[in-house]
ChimeraX commands (.cxc) that place a marker at each C-alpha (Angstrom):
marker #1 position -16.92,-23.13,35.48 radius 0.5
marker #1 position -16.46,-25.87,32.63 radius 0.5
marker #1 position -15.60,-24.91,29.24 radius 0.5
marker #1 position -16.19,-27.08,26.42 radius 0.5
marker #1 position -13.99,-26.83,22.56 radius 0.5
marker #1 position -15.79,-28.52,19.98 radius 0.5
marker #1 position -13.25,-30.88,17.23 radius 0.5
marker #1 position -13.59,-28.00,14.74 radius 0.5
marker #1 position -11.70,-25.29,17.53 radius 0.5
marker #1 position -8.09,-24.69,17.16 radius 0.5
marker #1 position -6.54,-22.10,19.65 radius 0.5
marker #1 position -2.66,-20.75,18.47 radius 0.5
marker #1 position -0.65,-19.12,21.12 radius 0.5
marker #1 position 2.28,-16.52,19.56 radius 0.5
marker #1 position 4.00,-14.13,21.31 radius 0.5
marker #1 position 3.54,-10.26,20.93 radius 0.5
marker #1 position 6.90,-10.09,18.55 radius 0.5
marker #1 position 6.24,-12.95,16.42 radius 0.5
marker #1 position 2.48,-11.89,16.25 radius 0.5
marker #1 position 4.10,-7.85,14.75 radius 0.5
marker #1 position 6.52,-10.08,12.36 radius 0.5
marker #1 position 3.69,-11.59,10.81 radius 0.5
marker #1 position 1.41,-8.64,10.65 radius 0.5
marker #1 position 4.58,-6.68,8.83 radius 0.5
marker #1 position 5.07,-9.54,6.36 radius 0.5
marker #1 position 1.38,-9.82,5.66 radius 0.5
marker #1 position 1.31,-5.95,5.16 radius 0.5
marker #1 position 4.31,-6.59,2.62 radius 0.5
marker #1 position 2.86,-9.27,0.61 radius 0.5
marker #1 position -0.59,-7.61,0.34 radius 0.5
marker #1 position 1.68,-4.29,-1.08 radius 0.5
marker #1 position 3.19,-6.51,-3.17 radius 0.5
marker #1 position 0.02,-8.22,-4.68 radius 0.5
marker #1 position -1.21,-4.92,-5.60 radius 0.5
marker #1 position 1.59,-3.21,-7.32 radius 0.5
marker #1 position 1.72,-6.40,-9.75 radius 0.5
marker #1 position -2.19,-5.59,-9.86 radius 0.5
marker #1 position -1.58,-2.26,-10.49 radius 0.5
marker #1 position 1.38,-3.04,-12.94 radius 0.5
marker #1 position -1.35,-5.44,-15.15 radius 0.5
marker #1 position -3.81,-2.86,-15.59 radius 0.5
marker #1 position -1.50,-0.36,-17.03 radius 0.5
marker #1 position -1.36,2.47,-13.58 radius 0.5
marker #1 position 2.25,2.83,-13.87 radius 0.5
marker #1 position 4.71,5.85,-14.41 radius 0.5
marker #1 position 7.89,6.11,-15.75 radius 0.5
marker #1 position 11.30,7.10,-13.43 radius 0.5
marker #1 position 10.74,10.21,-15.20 radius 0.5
marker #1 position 7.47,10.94,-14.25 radius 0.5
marker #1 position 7.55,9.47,-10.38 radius 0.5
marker #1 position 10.87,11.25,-9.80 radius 0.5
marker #1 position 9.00,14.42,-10.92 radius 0.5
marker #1 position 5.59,13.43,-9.20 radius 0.5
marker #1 position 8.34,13.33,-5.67 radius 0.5
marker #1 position 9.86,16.22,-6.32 radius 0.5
marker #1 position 13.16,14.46,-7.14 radius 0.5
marker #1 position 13.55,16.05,-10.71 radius 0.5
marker link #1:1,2 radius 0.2
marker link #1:2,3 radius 0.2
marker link #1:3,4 radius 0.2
marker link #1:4,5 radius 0.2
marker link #1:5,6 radius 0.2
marker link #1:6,7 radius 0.2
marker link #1:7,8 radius 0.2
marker link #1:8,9 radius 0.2
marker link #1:9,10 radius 0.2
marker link #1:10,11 radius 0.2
marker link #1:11,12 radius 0.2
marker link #1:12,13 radius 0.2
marker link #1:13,14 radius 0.2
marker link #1:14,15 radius 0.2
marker link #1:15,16 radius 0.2
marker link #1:16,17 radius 0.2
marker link #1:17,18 radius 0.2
marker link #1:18,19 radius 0.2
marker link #1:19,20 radius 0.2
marker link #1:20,21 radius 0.2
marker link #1:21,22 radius 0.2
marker link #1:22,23 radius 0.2
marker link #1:23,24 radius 0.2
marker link #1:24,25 radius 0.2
marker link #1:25,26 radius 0.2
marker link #1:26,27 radius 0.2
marker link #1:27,28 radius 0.2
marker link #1:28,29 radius 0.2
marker link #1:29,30 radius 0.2
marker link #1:30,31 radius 0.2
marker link #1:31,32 radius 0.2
marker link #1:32,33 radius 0.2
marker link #1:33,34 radius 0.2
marker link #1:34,35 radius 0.2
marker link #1:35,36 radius 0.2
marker link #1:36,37 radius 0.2
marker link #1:37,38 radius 0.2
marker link #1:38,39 radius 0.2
marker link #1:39,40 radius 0.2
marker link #1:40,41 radius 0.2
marker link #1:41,42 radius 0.2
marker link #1:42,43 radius 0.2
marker link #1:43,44 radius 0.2
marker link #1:44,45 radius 0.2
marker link #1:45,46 radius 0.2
marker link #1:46,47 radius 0.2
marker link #1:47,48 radius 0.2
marker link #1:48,49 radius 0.2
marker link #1:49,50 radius 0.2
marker link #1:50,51 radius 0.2
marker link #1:51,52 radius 0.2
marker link #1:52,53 radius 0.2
marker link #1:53,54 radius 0.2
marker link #1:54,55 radius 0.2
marker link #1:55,56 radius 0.2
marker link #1:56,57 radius 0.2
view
């Protein structure tokens, strides 16, 4: 069996525990991205109202 890789075919090797770090830090920057998002349009509360919204009051 022959297998042929084209120029254009790039194969990265990680292992299983560098592969979860990234995932998490992905998953982190994407939360990120859309509180600021969220902050811009105006969908924010006060301490007030999230410690209420939590139960926390």
């Amino acid at each position: 069996m022959s297998v042929k890789f084209s120029e254009d075919v790039v194969a990265i090797v990680q292992g299983l525990a560098d592969y979860e770090k990234t995932i998490e830090e992905l998953q982190f920057v994407r939360a990120v991205a859309q509180g600021l998002a969220d902050a811009r349009e105006g969908n924010v509360l006060s301490v007030a109202e999230a410690k209420k919204n939590l139960g926390l009051d």
